[in-house]
C-alpha positions as CSV (number, residue, x, y, z in Angstrom):
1,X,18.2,4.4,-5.9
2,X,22.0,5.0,-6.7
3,X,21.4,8.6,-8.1
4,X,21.3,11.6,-6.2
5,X,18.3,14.1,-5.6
6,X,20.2,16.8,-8.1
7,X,20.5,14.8,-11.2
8,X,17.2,12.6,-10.7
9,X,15.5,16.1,-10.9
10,X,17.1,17.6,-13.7
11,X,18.6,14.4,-15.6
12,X,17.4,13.2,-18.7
13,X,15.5,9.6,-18.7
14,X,16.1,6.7,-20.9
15,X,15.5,3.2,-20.9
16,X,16.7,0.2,-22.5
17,X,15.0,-2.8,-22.0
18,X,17.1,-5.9,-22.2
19,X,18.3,-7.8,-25.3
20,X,15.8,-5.5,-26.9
21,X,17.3,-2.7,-29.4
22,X,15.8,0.2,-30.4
23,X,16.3,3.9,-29.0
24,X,13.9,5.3,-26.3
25,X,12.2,8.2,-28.1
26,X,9.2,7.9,-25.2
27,X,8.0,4.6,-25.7
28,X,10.0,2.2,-24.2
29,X,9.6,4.8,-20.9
30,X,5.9,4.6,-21.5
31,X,6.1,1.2,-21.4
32,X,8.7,0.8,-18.6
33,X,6.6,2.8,-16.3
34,X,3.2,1.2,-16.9
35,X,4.6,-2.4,-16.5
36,X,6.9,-1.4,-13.3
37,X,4.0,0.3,-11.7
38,X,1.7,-2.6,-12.7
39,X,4.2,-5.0,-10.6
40,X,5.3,-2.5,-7.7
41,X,2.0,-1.5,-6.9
42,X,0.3,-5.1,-6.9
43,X,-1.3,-6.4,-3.9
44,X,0.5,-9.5,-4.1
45,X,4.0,-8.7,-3.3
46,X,2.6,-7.1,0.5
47,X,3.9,-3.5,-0.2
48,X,0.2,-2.2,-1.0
49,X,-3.5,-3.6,-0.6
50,X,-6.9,-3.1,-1.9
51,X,-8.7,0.0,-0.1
52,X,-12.2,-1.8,1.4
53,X,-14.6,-0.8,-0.7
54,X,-13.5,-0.3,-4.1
55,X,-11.5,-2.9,-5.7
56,X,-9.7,-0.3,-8.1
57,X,-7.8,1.9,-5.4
58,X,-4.9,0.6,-3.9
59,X,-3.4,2.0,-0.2
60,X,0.1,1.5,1.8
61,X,-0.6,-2.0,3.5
62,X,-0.6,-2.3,7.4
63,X,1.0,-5.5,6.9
64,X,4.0,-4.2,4.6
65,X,6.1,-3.7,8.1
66,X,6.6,-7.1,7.6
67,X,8.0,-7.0,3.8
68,X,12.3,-7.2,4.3
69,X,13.4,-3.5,3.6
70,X,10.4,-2.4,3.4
71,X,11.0,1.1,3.9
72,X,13.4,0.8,1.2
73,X,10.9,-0.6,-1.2
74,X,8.6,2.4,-0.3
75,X,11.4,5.0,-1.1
76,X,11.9,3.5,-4.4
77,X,7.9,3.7,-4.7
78,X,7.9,7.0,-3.6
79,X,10.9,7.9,-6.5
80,X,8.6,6.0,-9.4
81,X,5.9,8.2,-8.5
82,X,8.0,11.1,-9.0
83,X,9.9,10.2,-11.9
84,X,6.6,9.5,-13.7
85,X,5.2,12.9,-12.7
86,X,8.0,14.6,-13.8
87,X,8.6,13.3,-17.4
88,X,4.9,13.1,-17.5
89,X,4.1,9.3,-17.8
90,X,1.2,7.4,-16.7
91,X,1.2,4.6,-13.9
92,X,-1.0,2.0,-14.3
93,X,-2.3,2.0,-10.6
94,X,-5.0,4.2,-8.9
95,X,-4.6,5.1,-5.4
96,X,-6.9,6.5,-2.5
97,X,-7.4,10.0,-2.4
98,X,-5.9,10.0,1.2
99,X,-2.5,8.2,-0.3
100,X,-3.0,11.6,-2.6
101,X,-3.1,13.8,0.2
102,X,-0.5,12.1,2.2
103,X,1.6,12.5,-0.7
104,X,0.8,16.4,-1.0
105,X,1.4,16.6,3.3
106,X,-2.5,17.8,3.2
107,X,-4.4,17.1,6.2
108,X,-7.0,14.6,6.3
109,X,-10.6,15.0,6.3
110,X,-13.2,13.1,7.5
111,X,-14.9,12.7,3.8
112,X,-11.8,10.9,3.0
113,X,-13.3,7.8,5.2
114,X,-16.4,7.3,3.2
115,X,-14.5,5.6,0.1
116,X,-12.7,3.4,2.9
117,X,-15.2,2.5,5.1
118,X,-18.6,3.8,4.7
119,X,-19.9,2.6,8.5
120,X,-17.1,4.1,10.1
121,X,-17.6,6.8,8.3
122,X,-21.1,7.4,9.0
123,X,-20.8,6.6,12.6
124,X,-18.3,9.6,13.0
125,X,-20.4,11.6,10.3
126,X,-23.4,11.4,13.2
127,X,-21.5,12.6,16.0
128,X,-20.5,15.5,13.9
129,X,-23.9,16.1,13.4
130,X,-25.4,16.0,16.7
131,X,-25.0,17.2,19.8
132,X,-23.8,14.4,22.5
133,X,-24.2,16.2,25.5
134,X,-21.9,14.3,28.0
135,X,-21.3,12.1,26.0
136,X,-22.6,9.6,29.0
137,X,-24.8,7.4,26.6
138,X,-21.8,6.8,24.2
139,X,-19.5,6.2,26.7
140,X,-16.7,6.9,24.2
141,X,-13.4,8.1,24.9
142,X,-10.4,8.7,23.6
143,X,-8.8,5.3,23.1
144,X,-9.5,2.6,20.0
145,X,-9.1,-0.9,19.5
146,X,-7.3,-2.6,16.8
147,X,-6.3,-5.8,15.4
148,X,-2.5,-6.6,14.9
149,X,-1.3,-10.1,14.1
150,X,-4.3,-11.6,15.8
151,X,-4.5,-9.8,19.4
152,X,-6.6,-7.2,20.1
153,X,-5.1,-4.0,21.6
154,X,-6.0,-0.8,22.8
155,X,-4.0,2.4,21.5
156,X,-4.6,5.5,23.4
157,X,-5.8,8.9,20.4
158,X,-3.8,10.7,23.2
159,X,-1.9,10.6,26.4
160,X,-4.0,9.7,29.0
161,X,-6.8,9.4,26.3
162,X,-8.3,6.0,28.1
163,X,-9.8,8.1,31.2
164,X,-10.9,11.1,28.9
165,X,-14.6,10.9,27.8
166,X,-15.8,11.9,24.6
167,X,-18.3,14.9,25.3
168,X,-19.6,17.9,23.0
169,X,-17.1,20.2,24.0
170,X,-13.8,18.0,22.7
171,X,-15.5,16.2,20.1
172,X,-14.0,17.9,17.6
173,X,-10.3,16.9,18.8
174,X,-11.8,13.6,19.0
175,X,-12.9,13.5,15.4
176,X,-9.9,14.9,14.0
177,X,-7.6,12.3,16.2
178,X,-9.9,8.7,15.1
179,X,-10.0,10.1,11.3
180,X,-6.1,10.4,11.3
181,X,-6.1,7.2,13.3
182,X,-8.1,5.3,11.1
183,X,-5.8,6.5,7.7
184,X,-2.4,6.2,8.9
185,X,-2.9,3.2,12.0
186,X,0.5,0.6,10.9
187,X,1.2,2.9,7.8
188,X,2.6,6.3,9.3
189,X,6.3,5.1,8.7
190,X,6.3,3.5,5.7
191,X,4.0,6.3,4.0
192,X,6.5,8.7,5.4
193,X,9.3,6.9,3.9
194,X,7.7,7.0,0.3
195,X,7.2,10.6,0.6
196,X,10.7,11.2,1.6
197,X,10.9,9.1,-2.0
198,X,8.8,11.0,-3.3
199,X,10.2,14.7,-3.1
200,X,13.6,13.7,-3.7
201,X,12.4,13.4,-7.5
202,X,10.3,16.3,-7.1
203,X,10.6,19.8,-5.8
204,X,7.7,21.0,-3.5
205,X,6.8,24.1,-5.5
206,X,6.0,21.9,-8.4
207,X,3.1,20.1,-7.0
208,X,2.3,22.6,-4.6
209,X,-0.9,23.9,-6.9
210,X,-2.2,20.8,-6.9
211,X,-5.0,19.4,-4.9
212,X,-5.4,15.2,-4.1
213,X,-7.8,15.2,-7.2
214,X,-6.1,16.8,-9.5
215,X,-2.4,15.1,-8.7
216,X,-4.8,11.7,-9.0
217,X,-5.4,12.9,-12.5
218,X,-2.0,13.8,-13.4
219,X,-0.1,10.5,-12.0
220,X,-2.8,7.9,-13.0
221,X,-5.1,9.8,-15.7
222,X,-8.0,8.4,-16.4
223,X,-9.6,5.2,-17.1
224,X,-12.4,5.7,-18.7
225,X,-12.3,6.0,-22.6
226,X,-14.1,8.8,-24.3
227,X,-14.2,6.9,-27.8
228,X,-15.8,10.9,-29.5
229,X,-12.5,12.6,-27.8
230,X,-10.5,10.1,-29.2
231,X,-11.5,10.1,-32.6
232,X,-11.4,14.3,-32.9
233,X,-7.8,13.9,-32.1
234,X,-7.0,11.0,-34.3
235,X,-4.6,12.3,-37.4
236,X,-4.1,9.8,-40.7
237,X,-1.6,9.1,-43.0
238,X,-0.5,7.3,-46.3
239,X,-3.8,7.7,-47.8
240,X,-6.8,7.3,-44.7
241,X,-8.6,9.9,-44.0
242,X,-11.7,9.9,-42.0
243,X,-14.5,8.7,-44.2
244,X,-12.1,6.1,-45.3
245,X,-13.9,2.6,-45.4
246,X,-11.1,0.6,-43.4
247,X,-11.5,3.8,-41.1
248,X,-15.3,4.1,-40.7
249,X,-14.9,-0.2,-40.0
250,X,-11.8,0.8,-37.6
251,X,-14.4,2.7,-35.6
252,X,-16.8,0.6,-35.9
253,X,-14.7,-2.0,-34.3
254,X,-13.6,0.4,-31.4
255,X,-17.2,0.5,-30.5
256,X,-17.9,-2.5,-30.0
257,X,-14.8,-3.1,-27.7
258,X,-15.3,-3.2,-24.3
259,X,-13.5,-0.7,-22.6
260,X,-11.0,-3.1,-21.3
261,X,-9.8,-3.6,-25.0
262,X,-10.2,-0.1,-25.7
263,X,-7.3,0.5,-23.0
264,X,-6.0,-3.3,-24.5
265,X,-5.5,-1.2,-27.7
266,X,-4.2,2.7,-26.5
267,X,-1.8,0.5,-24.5
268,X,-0.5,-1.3,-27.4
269,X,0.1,1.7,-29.7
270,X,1.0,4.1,-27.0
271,X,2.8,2.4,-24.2
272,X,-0.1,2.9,-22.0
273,X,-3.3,2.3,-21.2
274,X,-4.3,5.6,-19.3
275,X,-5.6,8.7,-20.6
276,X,-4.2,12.0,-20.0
277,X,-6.0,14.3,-17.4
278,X,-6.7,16.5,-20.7
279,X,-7.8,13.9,-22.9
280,X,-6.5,12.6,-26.1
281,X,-5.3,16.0,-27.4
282,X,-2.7,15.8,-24.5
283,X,-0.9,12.6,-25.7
284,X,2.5,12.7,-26.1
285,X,5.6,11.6,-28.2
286,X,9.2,11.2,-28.5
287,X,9.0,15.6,-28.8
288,X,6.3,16.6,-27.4
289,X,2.2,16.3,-27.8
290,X,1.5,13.8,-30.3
291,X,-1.9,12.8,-31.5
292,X,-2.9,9.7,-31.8
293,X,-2.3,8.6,-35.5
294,X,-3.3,5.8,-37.7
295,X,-1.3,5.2,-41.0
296,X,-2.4,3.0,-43.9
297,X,0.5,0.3,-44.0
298,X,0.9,-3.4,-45.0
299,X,-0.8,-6.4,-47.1
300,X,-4.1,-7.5,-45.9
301,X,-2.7,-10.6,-43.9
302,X,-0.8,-8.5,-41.8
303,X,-1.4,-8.0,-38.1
304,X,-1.5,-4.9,-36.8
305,X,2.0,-3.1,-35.8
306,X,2.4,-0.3,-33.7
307,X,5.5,2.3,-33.0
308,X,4.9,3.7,-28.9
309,X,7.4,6.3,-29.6
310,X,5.1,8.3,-32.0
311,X,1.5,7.0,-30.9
312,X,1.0,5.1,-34.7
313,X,-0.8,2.2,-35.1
314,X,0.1,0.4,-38.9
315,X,-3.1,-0.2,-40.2
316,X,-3.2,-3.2,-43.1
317,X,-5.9,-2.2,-45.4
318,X,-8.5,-5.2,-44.6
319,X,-10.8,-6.1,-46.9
320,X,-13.7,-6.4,-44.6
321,X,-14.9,-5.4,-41.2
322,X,-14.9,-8.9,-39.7
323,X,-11.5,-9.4,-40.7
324,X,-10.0,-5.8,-39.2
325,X,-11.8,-6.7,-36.3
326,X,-9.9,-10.1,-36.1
327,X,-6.9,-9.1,-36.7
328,X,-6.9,-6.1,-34.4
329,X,-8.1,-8.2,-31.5
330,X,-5.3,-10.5,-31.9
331,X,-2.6,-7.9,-32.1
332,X,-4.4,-6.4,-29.1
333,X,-5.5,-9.5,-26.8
334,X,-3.0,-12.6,-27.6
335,X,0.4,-10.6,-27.8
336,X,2.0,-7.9,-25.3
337,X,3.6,-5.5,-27.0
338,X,3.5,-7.8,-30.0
339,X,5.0,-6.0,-33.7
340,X,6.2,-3.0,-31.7
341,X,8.7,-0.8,-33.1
């Protein structure tokens, strides 16, 4: 938060976790960014929440204007994000598409409200669609209610807005005003602080050619594994190749994962547990793009070790498919970051 707007843009990023040596070649950045943005975008601390209908998205929190500093906190959020953009690392949280948008300065639509709240969403979605006349049998105008701290309040969508019906001819105005209403109601400052955040990491031509999806896709990746990808661009050392027995079992194995330990495993040999927007073939290293790469490595009652900077997973060659699949669920599920080099 120290650092100025010139060298976080241009400086070189390192990391060093604590009492821990090694030299940050990518990994330990990786993994610094996927377990920062695991805590900082958590629920739990009051900074973010849920989004109402899908567990997986998170959204700036009404409730946040309470947090101390807050606006501070969402500065610093809005930095992460833009650190991680720039040296290309994945975060492991998945946002709205509106929180994409707002961070883009797009304007709101009123699809964005169906992933939030499907009945508001289709109650404005009607009105769009048909002609209310008067608008005398709706008896709508341009005022909502909302909840804050327990007492019911009425906000105006616009000065005067109480004594202004909503008719055919402004409905428009009216649609536009409750969808931006409904996204930013209690979040307009705090959002606007972590943009501020936000594009003092990045410059505003950068993202520019972006849309919300495709920034989504860039910042979280994806978290769905695609086991065929992975495979085409796995590469194999110190004598595996890919009709190698421990190999064929190795796959095997990853099959039967759930996806969970799937992104248990990249996560463990990678730093992450996201996939980039391009697939595997767009991993990267301590130089550059860096397949994934299993080497042959180790006695048979060896766990598992992996090196993040390079993408590698050290591969004992197990006598049997039961025992690989053992010992690469206990490297994977009981241990964080266990054997990590």
């Amino acid at each position: 938060m120290s650092a100025n707007k010139k060298d976080l843009q241009r400086g070189r990023l390192a990391v060093l976790f604590d009492t821990e040596e090694g030299l940050d070649y990518g990994g330990p950045s990786r993994e610094f960014f996927f377990l920062l943005s695991r805590e900082l975008f958590n629920p739990y601390y009051g900074l973010f929440e849920y989004s109402a209908n899908d567990t997986y998205t998170v959204q700036v929190s009404p409730l946040s204007a309470f947090v101390d500093n807050s606006h501070d906190w969402f500065r610093f959020s809005g930095r992460v994000l833009g650190l991680a953009l720039v040296h290309q690392y994945l975060l492991d949280a998945f946002f709205t598409r509106p929180f994409y948008k707002a961070l883009l300065r797009l304007p709101v639509a009123l699809s964005d409200l169906e992933s939030l709240d499907s009945e508001f969403h289709q109650s404005l979605q009607w009105i769009r669609d048909n002609d209310i006349g008067s608008g005398s049998s709706l008896g709508l105008t341009f005022c909502v209610t909302e909840e804050l701290l327990g007492r019911v309040v009425e906000r105006e969508l616009k000065p005067g807005g109480k004594n202004m019906g909503v008719n055919e001819k402004n409905k428009k105005e009216y649609l536009e005003r409750m969808v931006k209403w409904r996204l930013e109601r209690g979040v307009q400052e705090q959002t606007e602080s972590l943009v501020k955040g936000f594009y003092e990491v990045v410059d505003p031509r950068l993202v520019s050619v972006f849309d919300a999806r495709e920034l989504e896709l860039v910042i979280a990746g994806t978290a769905e594994i695609d086991i065929a990808d992975w495979r085409v661009n796995t590469e194999y050392r110190s004598g595996y190749h890919d009709n190698h027995q421990v190999i064929i079992w190795f796959w095997q194995v990853i099959e039967k994962f759930t996806n969970e330990q799937r992104l248990r495993l990249l996560q463990f040999v990678t730093g992450t547990s996201s996939i980039p927007y391009d697939g595997f073939s767009a991993l990267r290293g301590s130089t550059g793009p860096r397949r994934f790469c299993i080497e042959k490595w180790g006695k048979p009652i060896a766990l598992p070790r992996a090196h993040t900077c390079f993408n590698r997973l050290d591969l004992p060659p197990y006598p049997t498919p039961e025992i690989l699949h053992e010992k690469l669920l206990l490297a994977v599920e009981e241990t964080n970051t266990f054997g990590i080099e």
